[in-house]
N, C-alpha and C positions, 0 to 999 in steps of 0.2 A: 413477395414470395409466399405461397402455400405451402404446408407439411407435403403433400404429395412431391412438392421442384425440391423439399428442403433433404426430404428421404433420399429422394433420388439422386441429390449430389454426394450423401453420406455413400450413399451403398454403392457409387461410382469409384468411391475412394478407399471402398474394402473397410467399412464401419457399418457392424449391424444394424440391422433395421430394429427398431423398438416401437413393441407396440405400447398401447395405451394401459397405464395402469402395473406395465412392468417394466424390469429396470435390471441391464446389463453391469450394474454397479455392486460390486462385493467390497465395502467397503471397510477398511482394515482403521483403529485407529493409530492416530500419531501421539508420539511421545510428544510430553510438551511438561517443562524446558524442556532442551538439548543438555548434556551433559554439563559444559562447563560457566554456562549462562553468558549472560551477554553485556554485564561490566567490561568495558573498556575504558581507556583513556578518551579522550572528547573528539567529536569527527574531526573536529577541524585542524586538530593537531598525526590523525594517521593517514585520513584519506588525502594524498595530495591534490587532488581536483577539488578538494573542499577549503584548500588551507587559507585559499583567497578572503574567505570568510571569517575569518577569528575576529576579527574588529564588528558582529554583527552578534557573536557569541556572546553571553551577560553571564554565565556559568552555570551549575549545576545547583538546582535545591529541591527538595519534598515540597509537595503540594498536597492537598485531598484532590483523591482520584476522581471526583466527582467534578472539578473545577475544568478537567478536560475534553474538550468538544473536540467532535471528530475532524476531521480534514475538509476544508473546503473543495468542492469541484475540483478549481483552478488550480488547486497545487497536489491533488490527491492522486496516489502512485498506483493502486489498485483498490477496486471494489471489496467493502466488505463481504466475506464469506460467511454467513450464519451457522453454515456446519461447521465450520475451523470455530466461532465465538464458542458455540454447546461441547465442545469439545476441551477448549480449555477451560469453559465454567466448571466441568461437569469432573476436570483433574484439580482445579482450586477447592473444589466444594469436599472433595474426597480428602486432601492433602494441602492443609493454607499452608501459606508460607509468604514471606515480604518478597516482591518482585526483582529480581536479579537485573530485570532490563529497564537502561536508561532512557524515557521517551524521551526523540527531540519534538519540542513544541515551539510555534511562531505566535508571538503577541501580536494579535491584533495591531495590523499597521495604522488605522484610524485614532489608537491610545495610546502607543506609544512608537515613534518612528526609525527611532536609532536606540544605541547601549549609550549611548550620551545621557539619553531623559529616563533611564532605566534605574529605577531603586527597589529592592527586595522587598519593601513593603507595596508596592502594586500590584502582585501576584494575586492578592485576597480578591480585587475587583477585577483585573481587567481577563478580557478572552484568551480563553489557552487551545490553540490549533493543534493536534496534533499531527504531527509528519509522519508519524512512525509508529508501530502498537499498538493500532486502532483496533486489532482485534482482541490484545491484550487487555487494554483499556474498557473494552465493552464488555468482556467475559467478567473482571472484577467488579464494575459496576453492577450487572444482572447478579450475580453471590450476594452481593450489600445489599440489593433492595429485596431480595426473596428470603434473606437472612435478616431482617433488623433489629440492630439492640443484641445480636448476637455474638460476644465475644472473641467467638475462636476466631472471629476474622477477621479479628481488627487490624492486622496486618496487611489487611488488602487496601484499609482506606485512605493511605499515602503511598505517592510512587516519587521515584527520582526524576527529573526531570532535565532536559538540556534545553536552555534558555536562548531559542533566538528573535532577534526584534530588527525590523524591515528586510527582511529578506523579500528579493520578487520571487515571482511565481514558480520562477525556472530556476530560481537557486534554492526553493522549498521542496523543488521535484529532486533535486540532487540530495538534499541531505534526506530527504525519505526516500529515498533510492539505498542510499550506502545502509540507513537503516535496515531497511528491507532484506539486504545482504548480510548483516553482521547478525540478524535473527531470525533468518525464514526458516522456520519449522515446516513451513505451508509455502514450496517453492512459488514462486512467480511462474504465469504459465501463459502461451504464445496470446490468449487473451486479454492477459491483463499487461501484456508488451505494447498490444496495438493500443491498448485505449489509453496508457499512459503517452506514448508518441502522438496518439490522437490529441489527447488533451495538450501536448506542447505546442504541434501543427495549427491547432484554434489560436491557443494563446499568444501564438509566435510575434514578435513584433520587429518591425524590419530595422529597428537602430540598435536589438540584441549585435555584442560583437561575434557570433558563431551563426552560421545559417540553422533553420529548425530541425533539419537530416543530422549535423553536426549535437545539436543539443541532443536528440531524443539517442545518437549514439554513447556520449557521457551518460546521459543518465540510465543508460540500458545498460553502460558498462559499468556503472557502480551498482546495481541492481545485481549483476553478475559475478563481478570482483574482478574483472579482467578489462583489458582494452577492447573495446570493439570500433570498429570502422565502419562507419557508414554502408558504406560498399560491401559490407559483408552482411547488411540486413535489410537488400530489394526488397522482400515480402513485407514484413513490418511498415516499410517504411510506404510502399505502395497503398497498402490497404487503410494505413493511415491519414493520406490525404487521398482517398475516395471524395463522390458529391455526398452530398448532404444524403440524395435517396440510396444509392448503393452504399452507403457505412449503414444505415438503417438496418439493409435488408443483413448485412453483417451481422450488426449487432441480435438479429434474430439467429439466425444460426447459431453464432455465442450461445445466445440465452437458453435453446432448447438444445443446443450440448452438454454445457453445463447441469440442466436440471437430470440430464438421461445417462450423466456421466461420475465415475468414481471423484472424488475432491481434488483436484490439484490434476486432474488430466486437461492436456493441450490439445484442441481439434488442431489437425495435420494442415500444413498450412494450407496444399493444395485447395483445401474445402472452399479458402477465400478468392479465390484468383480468375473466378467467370466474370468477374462484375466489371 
């Protein structure tokens, strides 16, 4: 698909045309926190779709903020946003403060496989995934390295952490789901729906006990805070299992949406639905 087929689906759908170099974006900043921060009690004990899980949970500790790497592919809920990251660097750097929100993190399944072989002193070595406040995490890290040796913020260089060890892919997309929900400052939006269902659709494996429609509906619905039904997300779920060449030409649309769009806007589904 060319910019001319790509305009032309926009401005069929009553989305102005943007030219080059300018940009229909007035973009306002976000509070960040939210008022009352995002300590809770542990996923596994409020989300009921999560509770299956507590025997995978090793519990809650501080780690240096540095020890945690972003989300893999395979289990990651949404693409980092760099304007959402400068935006929270740029409220830490003005205002530090020790982090209110709990990341949950997955150990590396290759060091350690279950909460069986899990001891609180492995944290210092092994890989820390995170699920959840990847934009958090990346804003604090950039203050520390453009700050060093700098004490006002030394409050950035541990965070709290939720401890889980062998979760598969589809139960790392659920608890960075309910994450995503219990701290979206920076809503989830109809693109970062499909590529999260995308990513389950790929990974799906047929001896899962839920079909892939059923999966990407839980974790749409913990992403929400609400039930959703399959059936009540054709688009998503359509666009989602595209070929290989039409999700392509998708994710172009995506991309030059996004760059020509205010943060956190959703292109209208319609836009996806020629292919």
């Amino acid at each position: 698909m060319n910019n001319t087929d790509f305009i032309s689906i926009l401005t069929d759908n009553g989305l102005e045309k943007i030219g080059k170099g300018s940009s229909t974006n007035k973009r306002g900043k976000l509070a960040w926190p939210e008022g009352d921060g995002c300590i809770t009690p542990h996923y596994t004990h409020v989300d009921t779709e999560l509770q299956s899980l507590i025997g995978k949970c090793a519990g809650s500790f501080n780690v240096p903020v540095r020890k945690i790497l972003p989300a893999l592919s395979a289990f990651s809920v949404r693409d980092i946003n760099s304007e959402w990251v400068n935006e929270i660097k740029e409220s830490l750097v003005i205002q530090p403060t020790t982090p209110v929100t709990r990341i949950p993190v997955l150990i590396d399944r290759h060091e350690v496989e279950s909460t069986d072989s899990f001891k609180e002193e492995m944290l210092s070595s092994v890989n820390l995934y995170a699920l959840g406040g990847n934009h958090l995490v990346q804003a604090m890290k950039m203050v520390l390295d453009q700050n060093p040796g700098n004490d006002n913020y030394s409050c950035l260089r541990a965070i709290e952490v939720e401890v889980f060890c062998g979760l598969t892919n589809l139960e790392a997309r659920f608890v960075g789901s309910a994450h995503n929900k219990k701290c979206n400052t920076l809503k989830p939006t109809f693109q970062d729906k499909v590529k999260n269902s995308r990513g389950i659709y790929e990974g799906y494996e047929n001896s899962s006990e839920v079909s892939w429609k059923e999966a990407c509906a839980r974790s749409l619905g913990l992403l929400d805070g609400k039930k959703i039904n399959k059936d009540g997300i054709p688009v998503i779920l359509s666009v989602a299992s595209y070929s290989s060449v039409n999700y392509s030409h998708v994710m172009e649309i995506f991309s030059q949406f996004t760059r020509n769009s205010p943060m956190g806007t959703s292109i209208p589904q319609v836009v996806c639905s020629p292919f």
